[in-house]
VMD Tcl script that draws the C-alpha trace (Angstrom):
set ca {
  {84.27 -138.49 41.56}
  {81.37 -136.61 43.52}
  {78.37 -138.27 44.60}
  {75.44 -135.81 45.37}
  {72.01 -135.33 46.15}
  {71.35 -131.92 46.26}
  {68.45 -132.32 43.93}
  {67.86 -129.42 41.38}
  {68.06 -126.28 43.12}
  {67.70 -122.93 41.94}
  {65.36 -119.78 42.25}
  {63.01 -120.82 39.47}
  {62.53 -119.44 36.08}
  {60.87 -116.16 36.58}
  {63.84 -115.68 39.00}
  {66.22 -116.45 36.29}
  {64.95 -114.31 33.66}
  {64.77 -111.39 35.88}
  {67.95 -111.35 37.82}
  {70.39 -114.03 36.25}
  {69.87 -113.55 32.87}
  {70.82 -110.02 32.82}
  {74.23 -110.48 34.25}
  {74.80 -113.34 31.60}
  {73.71 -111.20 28.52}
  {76.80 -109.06 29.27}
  {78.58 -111.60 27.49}
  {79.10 -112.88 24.28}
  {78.35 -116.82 24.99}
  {75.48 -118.31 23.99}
  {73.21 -118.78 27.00}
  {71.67 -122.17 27.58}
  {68.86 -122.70 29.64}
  {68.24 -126.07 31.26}
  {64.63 -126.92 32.14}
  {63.56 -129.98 34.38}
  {59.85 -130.79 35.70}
  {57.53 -133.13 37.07}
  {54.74 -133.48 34.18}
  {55.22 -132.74 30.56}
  {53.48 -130.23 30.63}
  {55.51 -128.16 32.89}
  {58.26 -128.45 30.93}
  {56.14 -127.12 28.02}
  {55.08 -124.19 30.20}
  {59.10 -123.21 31.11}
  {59.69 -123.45 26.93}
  {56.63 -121.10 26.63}
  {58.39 -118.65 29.44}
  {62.10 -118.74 27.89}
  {60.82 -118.34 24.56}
  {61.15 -114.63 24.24}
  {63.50 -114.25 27.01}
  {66.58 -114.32 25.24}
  {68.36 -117.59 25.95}
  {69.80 -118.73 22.86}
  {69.13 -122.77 23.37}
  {67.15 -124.74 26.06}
  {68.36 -127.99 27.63}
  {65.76 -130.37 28.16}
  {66.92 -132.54 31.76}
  {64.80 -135.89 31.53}
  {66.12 -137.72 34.29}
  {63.43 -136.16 36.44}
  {60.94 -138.16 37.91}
  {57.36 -138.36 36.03}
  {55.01 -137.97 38.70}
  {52.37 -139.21 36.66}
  {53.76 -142.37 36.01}
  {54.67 -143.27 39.56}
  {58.05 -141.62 39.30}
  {59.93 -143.89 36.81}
  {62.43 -141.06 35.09}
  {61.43 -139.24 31.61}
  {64.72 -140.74 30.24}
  {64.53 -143.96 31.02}
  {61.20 -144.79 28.25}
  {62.15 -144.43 24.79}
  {58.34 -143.64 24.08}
  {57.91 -141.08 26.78}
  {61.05 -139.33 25.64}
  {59.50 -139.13 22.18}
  {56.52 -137.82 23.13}
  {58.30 -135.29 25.92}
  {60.83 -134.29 23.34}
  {57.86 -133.58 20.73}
  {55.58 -131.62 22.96}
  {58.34 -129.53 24.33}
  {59.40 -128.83 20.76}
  {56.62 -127.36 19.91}
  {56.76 -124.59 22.27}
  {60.31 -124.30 22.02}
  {61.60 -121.15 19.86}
  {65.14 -121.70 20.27}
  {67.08 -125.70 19.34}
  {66.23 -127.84 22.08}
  {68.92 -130.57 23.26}
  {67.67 -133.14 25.01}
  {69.79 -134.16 27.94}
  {70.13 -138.51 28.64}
  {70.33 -139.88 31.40}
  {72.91 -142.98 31.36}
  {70.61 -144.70 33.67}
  {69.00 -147.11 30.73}
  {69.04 -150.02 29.19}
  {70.10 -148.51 25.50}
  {71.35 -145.29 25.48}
  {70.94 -145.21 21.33}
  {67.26 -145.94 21.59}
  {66.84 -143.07 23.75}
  {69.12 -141.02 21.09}
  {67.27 -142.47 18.20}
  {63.72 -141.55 20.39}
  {64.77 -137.93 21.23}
  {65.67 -137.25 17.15}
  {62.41 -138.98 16.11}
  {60.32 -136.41 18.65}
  {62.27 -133.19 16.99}
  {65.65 -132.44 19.17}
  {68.02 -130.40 17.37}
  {70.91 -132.07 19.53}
  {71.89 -134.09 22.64}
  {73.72 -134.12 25.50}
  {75.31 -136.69 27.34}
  {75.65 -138.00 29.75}
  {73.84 -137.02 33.12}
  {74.70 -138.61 36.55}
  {75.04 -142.36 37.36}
  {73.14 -143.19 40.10}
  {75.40 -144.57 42.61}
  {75.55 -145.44 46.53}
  {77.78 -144.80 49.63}
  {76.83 -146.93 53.47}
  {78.28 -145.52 56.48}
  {79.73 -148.50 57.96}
  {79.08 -148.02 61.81}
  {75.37 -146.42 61.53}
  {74.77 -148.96 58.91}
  {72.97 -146.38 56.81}
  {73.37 -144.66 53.34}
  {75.51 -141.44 53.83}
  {73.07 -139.19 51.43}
  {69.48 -138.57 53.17}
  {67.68 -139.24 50.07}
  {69.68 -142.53 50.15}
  {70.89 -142.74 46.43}
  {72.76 -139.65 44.70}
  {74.21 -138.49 41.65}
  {77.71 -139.76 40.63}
  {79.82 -137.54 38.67}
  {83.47 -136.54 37.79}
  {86.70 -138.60 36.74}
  {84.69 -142.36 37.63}
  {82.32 -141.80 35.41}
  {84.19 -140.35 32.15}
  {84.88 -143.98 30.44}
  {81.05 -144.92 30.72}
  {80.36 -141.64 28.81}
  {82.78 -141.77 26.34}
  {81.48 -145.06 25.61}
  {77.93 -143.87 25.36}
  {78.95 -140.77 23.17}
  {80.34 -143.49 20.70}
  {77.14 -145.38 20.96}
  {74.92 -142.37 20.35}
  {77.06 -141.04 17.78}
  {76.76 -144.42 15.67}
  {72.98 -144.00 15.34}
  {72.20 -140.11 15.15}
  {73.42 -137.62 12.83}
  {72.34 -135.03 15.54}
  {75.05 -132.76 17.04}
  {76.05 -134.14 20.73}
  {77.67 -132.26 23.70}
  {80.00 -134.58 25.58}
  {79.66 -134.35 29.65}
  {81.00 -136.35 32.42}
  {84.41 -136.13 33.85}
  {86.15 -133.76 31.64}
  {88.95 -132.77 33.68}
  {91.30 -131.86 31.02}
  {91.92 -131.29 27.81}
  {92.97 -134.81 26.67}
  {89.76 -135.72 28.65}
  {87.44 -133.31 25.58}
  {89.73 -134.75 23.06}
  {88.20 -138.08 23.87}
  {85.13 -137.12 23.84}
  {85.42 -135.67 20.63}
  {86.92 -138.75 19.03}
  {84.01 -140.86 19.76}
  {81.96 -138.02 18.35}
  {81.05 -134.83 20.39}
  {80.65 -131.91 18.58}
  {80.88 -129.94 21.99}
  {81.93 -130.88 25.43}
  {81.00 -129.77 28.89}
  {83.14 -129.29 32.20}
  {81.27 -129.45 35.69}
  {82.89 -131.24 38.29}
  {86.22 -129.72 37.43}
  {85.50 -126.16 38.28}
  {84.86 -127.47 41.91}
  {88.64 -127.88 41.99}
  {89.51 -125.31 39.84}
  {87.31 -122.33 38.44}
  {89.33 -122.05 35.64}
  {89.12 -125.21 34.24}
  {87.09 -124.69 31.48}
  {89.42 -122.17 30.16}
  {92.57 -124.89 30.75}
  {90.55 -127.51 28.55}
  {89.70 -125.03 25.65}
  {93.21 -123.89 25.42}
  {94.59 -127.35 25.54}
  {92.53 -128.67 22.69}
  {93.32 -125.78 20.44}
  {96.62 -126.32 21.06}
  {96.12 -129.85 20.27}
  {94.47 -128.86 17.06}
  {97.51 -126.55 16.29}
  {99.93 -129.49 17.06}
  {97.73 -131.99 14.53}
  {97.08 -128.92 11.71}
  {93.23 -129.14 12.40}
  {91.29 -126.29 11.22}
  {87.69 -127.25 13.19}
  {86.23 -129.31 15.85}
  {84.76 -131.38 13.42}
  {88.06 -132.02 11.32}
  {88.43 -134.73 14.14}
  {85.01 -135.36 15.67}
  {83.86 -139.18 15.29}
  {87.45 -140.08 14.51}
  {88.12 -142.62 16.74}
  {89.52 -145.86 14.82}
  {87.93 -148.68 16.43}
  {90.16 -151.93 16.40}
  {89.15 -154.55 14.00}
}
mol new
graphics top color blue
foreach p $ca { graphics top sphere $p radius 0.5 }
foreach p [lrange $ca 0 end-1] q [lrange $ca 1 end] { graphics top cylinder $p $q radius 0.2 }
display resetview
């Protein structure tokens, strides 16, 4: 896997709209936009911006720090992601999907808290927060000492939590974390993504997104299934 702490860097969302989102309408995918702030109500003011800007859905990232509850994550409160996930909503003119962090206690009562405040669908999962010590400075190898674990190490935790999630919410969920194939999304959609979404891969190979799609249709050819959702949720748990 990766572990990173590069934080959430981009140009901000005036920036986007005017010289990303161009480019991007060019194409015929749907354009998501993923928000993240410090207080709720800059996340309501980024829903206000995108509304008319042409993004098709908005991703809500609440593993940020809430600055005015000392820092403790959006995501990590089942009662503060209600009330985020309800507030943003109402800006919102496109479906919102609220992003989880796997950082929590229960992941389902953070699913079950997100549908309650008006999400049209989830995603999951975000980073694990994991560690790394260099041995001979006796210090943490990231400056910010903690960092973002992703790829391959993390994929059975989030399969795992897709199941969970999937066993309390009728909502539609995008599977994420360590999809490095297409047998990888397969899994995902067996314990009951709708969707799935590659990152990590594309660091090795910018193509792999394309490699995973093709795989599972052929899969779907192989099995004679028609949809995504002819086999999503299918998973037969043992006895």
């Amino acid at each position: 896997g990766i572990l990173n702490s590069v934080g959430l860097q981009n140009p901000g969302v005036h920036a986007f709209i005017e010289n990303e989102l161009p480019f991007l309408k060019q194409y015929s995918a749907k354009i998501i936009a993923n928000i993240s702030g410090n207080t709720i109500e800059e996340y309501c003011e980024m829903a206000d911006i995108l509304a008319t800007s042409g993004v098709d859905l908005i991703e809500m990232n609440i593993s940020c720090p809430n600055v005015k509850q000392g820092g403790v994550a959006f995501g990590t409160n089942a009662d503060t992601v209600f009330e985020i996930t309800q507030r943003v909503k109402k800006h919102c003119k496109q479906p919102l999907i609220v992003k989880l962090s796997p950082n929590v206690t229960s992941i389902q009562d953070m699913a079950k808290a997100a549908e309650s405040g008006g999400a049209d669908a989830l995603s999951l999962i975000n980073t694990l927060l994991g560690m790394s010590i260099d041995i001979h400075t006796r210090k943490p190898i990231l400056a910010n000492n903690v960092g973002g674990l992703s790829g391959p190490a993390v994929k059975p935790v989030a399969v795992r939590m897709v199941w969970q999630v999937a066993s309390v919410t009728k909502l539609p969920i995008i599977g994420m974390g360590g999809i490095m194939t297409w047998e990888d999304a397969v899994e995902f959609i067996l314990a009951g993504a709708s969707a799935v979404a590659v990152g990590t891969a594309l660091f090795a190979d910018p193509l792999a997104s394309v490699k995973v799609l093709e795989g599972v249709e052929a899969y779907m050819a192989k099995h004679n299934l028609k949809s995504i959702s002819d086999f999503t949720g299918k998973v037969q748990i043992h006895a």
